[in-house]
C-alpha positions as CSV (number, residue, x, y, z in Angstrom):
1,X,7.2,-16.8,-4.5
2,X,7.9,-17.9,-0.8
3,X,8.9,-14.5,0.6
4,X,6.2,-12.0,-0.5
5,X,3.6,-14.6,0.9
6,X,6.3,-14.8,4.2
7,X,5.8,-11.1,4.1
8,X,2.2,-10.9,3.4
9,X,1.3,-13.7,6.1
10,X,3.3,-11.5,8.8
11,X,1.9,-8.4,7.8
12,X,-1.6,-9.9,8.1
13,X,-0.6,-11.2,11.7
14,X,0.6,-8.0,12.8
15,X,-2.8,-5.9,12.0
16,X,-4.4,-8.8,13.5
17,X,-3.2,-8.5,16.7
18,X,-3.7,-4.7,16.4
19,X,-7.0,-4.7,15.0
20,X,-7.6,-7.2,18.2
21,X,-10.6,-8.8,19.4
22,X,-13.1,-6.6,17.2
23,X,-11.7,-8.2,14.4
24,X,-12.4,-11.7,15.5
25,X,-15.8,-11.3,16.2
26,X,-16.6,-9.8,12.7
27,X,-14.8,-12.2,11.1
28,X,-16.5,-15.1,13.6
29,X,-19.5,-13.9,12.6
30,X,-18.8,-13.5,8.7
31,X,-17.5,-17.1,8.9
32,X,-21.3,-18.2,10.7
33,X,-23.1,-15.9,8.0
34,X,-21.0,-17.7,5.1
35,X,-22.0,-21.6,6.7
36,X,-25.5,-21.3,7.7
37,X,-27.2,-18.9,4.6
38,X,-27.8,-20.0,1.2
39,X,-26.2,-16.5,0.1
40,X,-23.0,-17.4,2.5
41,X,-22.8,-20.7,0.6
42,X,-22.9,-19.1,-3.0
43,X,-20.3,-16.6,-2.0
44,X,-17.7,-19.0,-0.6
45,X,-18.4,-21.3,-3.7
46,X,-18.0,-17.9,-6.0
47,X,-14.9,-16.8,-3.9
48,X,-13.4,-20.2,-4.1
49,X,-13.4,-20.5,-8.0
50,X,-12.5,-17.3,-8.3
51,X,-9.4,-18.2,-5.9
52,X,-8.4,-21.6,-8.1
53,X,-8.9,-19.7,-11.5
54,X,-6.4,-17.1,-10.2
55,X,-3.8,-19.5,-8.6
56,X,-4.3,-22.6,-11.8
């Protein structure tokens, strides 16, 4: 269990850093979408159950 999410975790870093600062900003602005709109609200509540229901 511990090393595919090691592996996954540095993957992820990796295309971070390469993907760079266009990346941020999308997701900076994805993360402002999901806080401030009713529709950003129901989809973090949607992809939070579905999260828990997969990982229970």
């Amino acid at each position: 269990m511990g090393i595919p999410l090691l592996l996954l975790i540095t993957v992820a870093s990796i295309w971070m850093l390469l993907s760079g600062a266009r990346l941020a900003v999308a997701g900076l602005r994805l993360t402002t979408w999901a806080l401030t709109t009713k529709a950003g609200w129901l989809t973090l509540g949607a992809l939070g159950v579905g999260w828990l229901t997969l990982t229970a």
